[in-house]
C-alpha positions in Angstrom: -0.1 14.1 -27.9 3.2 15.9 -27.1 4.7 19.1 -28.5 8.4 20.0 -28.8 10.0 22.7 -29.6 14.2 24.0 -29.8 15.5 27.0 -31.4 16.5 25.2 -34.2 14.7 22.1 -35.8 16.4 20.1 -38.6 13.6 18.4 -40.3 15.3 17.1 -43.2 12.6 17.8 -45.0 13.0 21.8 -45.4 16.0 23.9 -44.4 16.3 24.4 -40.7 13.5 26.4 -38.8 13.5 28.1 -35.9 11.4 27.4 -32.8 9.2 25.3 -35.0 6.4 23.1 -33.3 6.5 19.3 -33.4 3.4 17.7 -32.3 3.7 13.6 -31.8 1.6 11.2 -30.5 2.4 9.6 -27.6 4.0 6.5 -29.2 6.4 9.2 -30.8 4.9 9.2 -34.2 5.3 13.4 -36.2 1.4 14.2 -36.3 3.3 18.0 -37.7 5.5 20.0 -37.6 4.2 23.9 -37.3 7.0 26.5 -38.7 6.0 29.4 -36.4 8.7 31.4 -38.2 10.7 31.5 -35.0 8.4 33.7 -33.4 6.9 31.0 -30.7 4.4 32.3 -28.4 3.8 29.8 -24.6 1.8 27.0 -25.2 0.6 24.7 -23.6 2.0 21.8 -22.4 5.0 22.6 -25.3 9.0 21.4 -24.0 11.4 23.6 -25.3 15.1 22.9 -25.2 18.1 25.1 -25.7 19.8 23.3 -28.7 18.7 21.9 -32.0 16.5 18.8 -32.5 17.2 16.4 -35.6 15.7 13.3 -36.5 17.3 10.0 -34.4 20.8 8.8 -35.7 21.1 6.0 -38.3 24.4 4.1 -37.1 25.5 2.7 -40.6 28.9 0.4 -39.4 29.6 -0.4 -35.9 31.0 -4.1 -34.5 28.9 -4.3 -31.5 30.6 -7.5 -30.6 33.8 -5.8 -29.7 32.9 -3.6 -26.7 34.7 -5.7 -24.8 38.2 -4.4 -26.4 37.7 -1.3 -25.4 41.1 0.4 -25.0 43.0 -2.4 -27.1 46.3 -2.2 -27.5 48.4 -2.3 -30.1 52.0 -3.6 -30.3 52.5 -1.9 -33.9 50.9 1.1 -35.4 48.7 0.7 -38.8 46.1 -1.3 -39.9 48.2 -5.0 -39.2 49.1 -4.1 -36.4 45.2 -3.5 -35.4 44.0 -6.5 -36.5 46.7 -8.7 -34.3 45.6 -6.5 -31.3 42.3 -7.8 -32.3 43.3 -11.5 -32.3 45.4 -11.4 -29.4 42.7 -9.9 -27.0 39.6 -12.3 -28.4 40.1 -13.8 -24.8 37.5 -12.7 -22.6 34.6 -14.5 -20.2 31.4 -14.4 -21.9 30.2 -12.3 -18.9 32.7 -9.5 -19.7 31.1 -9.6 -23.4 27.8 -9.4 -22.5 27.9 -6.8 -20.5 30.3 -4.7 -22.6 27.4 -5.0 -25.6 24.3 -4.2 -22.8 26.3 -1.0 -21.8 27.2 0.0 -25.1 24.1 -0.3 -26.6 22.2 1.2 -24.1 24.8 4.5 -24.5 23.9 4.5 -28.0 19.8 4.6 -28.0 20.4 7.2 -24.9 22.3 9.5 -27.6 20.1 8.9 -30.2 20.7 6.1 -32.3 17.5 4.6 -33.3 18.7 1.6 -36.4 22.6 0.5 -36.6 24.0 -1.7 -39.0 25.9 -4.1 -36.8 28.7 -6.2 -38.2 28.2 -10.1 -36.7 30.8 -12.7 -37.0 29.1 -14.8 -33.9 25.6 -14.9 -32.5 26.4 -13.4 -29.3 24.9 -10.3 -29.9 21.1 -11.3 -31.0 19.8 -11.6 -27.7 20.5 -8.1 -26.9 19.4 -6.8 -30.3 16.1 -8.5 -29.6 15.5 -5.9 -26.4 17.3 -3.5 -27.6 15.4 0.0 -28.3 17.6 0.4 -31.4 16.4 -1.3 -34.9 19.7 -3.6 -35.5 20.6 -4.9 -39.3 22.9 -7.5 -38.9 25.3 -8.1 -41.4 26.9 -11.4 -41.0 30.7 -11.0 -42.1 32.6 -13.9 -43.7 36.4 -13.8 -44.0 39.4 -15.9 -45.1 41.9 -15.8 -47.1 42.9 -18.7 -47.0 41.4 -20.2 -50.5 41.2 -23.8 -49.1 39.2 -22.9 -46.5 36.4 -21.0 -48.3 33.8 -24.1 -48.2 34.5 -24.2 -44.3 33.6 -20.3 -43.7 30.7 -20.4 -45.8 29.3 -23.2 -43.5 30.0 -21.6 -40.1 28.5 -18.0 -41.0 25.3 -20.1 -42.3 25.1 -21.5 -39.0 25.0 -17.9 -37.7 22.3 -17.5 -40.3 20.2 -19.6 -39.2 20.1 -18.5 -35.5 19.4 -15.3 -36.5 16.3 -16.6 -39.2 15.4 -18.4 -36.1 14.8 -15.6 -34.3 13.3 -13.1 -36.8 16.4 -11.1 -36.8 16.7 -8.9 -40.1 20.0 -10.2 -41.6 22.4 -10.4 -44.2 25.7 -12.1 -45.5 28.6 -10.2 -46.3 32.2 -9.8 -47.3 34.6 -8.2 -44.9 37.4 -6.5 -46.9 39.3 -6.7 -50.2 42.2 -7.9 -48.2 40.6 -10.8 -46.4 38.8 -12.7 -48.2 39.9 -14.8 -51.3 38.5 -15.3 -54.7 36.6 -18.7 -54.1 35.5 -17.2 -51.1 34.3 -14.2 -52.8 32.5 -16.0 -55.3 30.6 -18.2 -52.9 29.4 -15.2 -50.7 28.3 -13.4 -54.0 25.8 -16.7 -54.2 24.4 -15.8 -51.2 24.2 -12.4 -51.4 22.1 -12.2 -54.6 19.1 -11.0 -53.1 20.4 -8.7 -50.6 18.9 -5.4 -49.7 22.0 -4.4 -47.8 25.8 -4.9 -48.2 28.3 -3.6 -46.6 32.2 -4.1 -47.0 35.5 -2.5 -45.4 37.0 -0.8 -47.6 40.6 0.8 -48.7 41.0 1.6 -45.1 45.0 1.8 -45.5 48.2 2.5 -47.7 48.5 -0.9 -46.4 45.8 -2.9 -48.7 47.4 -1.0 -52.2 51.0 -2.5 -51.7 49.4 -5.9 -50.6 47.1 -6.1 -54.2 49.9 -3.9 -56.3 53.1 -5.6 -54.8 52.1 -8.8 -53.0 54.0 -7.2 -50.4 54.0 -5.7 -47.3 53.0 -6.1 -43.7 49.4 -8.0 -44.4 51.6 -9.9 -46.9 54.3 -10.7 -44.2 51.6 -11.2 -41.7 49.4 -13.8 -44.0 52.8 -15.5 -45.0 53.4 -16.4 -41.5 49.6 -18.2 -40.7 48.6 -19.8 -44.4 49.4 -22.9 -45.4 51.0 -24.5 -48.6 48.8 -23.5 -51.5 46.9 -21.2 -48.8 47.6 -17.9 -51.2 46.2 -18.3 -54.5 44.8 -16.3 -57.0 43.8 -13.2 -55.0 41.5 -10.8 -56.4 43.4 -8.4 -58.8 42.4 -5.0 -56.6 39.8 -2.9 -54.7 37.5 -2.7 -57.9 37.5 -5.7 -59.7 36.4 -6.9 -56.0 33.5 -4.4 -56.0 32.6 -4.3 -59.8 33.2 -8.0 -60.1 33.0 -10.1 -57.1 30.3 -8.6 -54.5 27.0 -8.6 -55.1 25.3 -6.4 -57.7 22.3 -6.0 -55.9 20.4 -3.6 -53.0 22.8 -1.2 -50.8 26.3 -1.0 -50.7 28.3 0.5 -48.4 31.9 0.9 -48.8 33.4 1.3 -45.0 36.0 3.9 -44.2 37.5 4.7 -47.6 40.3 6.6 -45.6 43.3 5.6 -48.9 40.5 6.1 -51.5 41.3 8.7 -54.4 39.3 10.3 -57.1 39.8 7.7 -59.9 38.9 4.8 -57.3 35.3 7.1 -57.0 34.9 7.8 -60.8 35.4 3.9 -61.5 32.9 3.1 -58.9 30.2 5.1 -60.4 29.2 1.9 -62.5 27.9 0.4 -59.0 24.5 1.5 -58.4 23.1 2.5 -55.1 26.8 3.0 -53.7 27.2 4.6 -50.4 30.6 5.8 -48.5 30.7 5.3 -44.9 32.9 7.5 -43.0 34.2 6.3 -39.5 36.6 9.2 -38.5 37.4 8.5 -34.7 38.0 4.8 -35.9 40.6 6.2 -38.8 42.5 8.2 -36.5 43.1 6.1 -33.9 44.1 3.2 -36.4 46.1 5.1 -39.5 46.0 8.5 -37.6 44.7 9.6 -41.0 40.8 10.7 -42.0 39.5 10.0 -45.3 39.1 12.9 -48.1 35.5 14.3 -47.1 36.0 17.1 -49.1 36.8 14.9 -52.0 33.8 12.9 -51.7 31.6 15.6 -51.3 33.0 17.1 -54.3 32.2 13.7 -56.4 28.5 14.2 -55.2 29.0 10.8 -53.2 26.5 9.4 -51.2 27.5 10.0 -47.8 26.7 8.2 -44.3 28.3 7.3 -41.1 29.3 5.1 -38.5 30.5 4.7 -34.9 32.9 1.2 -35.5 33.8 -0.6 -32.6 34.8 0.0 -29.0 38.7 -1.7 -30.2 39.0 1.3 -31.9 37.3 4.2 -30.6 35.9 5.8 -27.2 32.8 5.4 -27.8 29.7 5.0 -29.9 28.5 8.3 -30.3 27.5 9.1 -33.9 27.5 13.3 -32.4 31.5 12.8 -31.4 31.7 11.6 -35.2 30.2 14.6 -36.3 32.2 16.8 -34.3 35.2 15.4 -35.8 34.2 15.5 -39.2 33.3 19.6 -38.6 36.2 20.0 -37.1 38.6 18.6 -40.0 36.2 19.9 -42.5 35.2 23.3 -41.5 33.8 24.0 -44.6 30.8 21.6 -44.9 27.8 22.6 -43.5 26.2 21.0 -40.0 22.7 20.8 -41.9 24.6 18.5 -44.1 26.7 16.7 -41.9 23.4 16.0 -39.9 21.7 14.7 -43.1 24.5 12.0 -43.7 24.1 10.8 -40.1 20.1 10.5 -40.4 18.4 10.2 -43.6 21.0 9.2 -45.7 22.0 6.3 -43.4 18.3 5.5 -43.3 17.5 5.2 -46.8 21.1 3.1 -46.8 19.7 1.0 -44.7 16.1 0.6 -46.3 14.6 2.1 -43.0 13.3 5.6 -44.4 10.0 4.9 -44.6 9.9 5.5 -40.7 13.3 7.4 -39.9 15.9 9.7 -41.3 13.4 12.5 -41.4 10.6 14.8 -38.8 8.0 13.8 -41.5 4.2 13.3 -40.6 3.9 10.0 -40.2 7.5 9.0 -39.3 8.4 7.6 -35.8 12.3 8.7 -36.2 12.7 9.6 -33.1 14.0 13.2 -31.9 17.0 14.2 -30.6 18.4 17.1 -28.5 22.0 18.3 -29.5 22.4 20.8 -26.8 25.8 23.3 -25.8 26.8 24.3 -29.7 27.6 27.0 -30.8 23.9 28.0 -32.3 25.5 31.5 -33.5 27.3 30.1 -35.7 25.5 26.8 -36.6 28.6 24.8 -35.5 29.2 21.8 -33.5 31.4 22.6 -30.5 34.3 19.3 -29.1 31.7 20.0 -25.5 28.0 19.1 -27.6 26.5 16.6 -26.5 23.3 14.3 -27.2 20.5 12.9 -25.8 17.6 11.1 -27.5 14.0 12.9 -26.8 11.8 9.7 -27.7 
């Protein structure tokens, strides 16, 4: 057995206690958790920390794959001008990649991340996500909008299926974005995706995507103009919801990725799709639009709320606390207990893993983590907090 104990404890399961006793065994499964009402007399073989303990992170979007573009540049700002950087940097050794997903991955179960929904559009990361301390859901992304094509993507991210079955890798098949993928496409992923537990899709991460769908205009426009061919651009879908309410899968978990142009009637519209969760990526937003989705707004509309890390190619690092610190620190209003619930058991019952994590439950193994140097006073999150998984 061990014992833990902080000044503050957020269970998830009652509001947050003070110097609370957590007893596990050893293999870091809650045998209880003792509210000593804050008054917590020495015991025995009991580590206390200085900070608050919470339940281990739930990762719900990250693109493990693209550590190695960390510190990508980008010729032009905005979302376009992202997604060149993306494709003109692809070219690195496969050491360099490997290494960039060991390292990063090892950062993240050190801060607390104990499950991560990982986007895949290779197999390259599934050897590491068979060591890895960190419970991985892959999602194997398909995208294309070149409509004479679909048949071919469908049959290389089924090869990537198959590696990953072949290894007993939890996995499913998704969409990547409104913007990228065309209808036949679309319509062929929605086959395969009939029985998923978990989808995921990027989603109305710019101004960008509205003027491509409203106007056919643009710079995606001007940049898919330049690389389709004849008869290439056909038929796209008609907008951000007919694509959600018509052409992704009706089934399990979806999560809607960034959101950072979304507005209120795009939120009221959605509430037809059932078990509908908004992601939020902030560090991601702001160092690709230099813009944060409306938090306040979708914690106004009662949304479902979780978060994610995204990749390296756009971000520092993967820390799911520096997340949190930016989201407190743009939305002063919102409590940390709640913040704290998005990045734990909402992302664990988004991911269909709460029946071990998201909450210090008897009978959980969630794993506990220290957030230590905030300001405990006040019950904020300070830009110096910092995280370190417990077990």
């Amino acid at each position: 057995m061990r014992y833990f104990s902080a000044q503050y404890v957020f269970t998830n399961d009652a509001p947050p206690m003070q110097r609370p006793i957590i007893c596990t065994e050893d293999d870091g499964t809650i045998v209880s958790v003792e509210d000593t009402g804050g008054n917590l007399s020495e015991r025995h073989s009991t580590e206390f920390y200085n900070g608050i303990i919470v339940p281990g992170f739930i990762n719900c979007h990250c693109h493990i794959e693209f550590s190695y573009l960390k510190e990508l540049n980008m010729s032009v700002p905005g979302l376009t001008g992202f997604l060149q950087g993306i494709m003109l940097n692809r070219d690195r050794n496969d050491e360099d990649r490997v290494k960039a997903m060991n390292d990063a991955d090892k950062q993240m179960a050190f801060e607390g991340v104990v499950a991560c929904a990982d986007i895949c559009n290779t197999t390259g990361s599934f050897e590491l996500k068979k060591k890895s301390k960190i419970k991985y859901l892959s999602l194997l992304e398909v995208y294309g909008f070149d409509s004479t094509k679909a048949a071919k993507r469908i049959e290389e991210i089924l090869q990537v299926a198959r590696v990953a079955t072949g290894m007993d890798l939890p996995h499913y098949i998704v969409p990547h974005s409104a913007y990228s993928v065309s209808k036949p496409l679309f319509q062929l992923i929605k086959k395969l995706a009939e029985n998923n537990k978990v989808s995921s899709i990027h989603f109305l991460e710019s101004d960008e995507e509205k003027r491509f769908f409203s106007e056919h205009s643009g710079p995606l426009m001007e940049a898919y103009l330049n690389i389709l061919p004849p008869g290439g651009f056909s038929d796209p879908p008609a907008d951000h919801l007919s694509v959600i309410l018509q052409l992704v899968t009706s089934s399990g978990n979806l999560i809607l990725v960034h959101n950072t142009a979304i507005e209120k009637e795009h939120i009221v519209k959605l509430k037809k799709r059932k078990d509908l969760w908004y992601c939020l990526c902030p560090n991601s937003n702001l160092f690709i639009e230099n813009k944060l989705p409306p938090v306040s707004l979708l914690e106004k509309e009662n949304c479902e709320i979780v978060i994610g890390t995204d990749s390296l190619s756009s971000n520092n690092k993967l820390s799911m606390l520096s997340e949190m610190i930016t989201i407190q620190q743009n939305f002063p209003g919102i409590p940390l207990e709640k913040i704290i619930k998005w990045g734990t058991l909402n992302g664990a019952k988004a991911l269909g893993e709460d029946n071990w994590a998201g909450s210090i439950t008897p009978g959980k193994k969630p794993g506990l983590v220290l957030i230590r140097d905030s300001s405990l006073a006040e019950m904020k999150l300070l830009p110096a907090s910092v995280a370190q998984r417990l077990i």
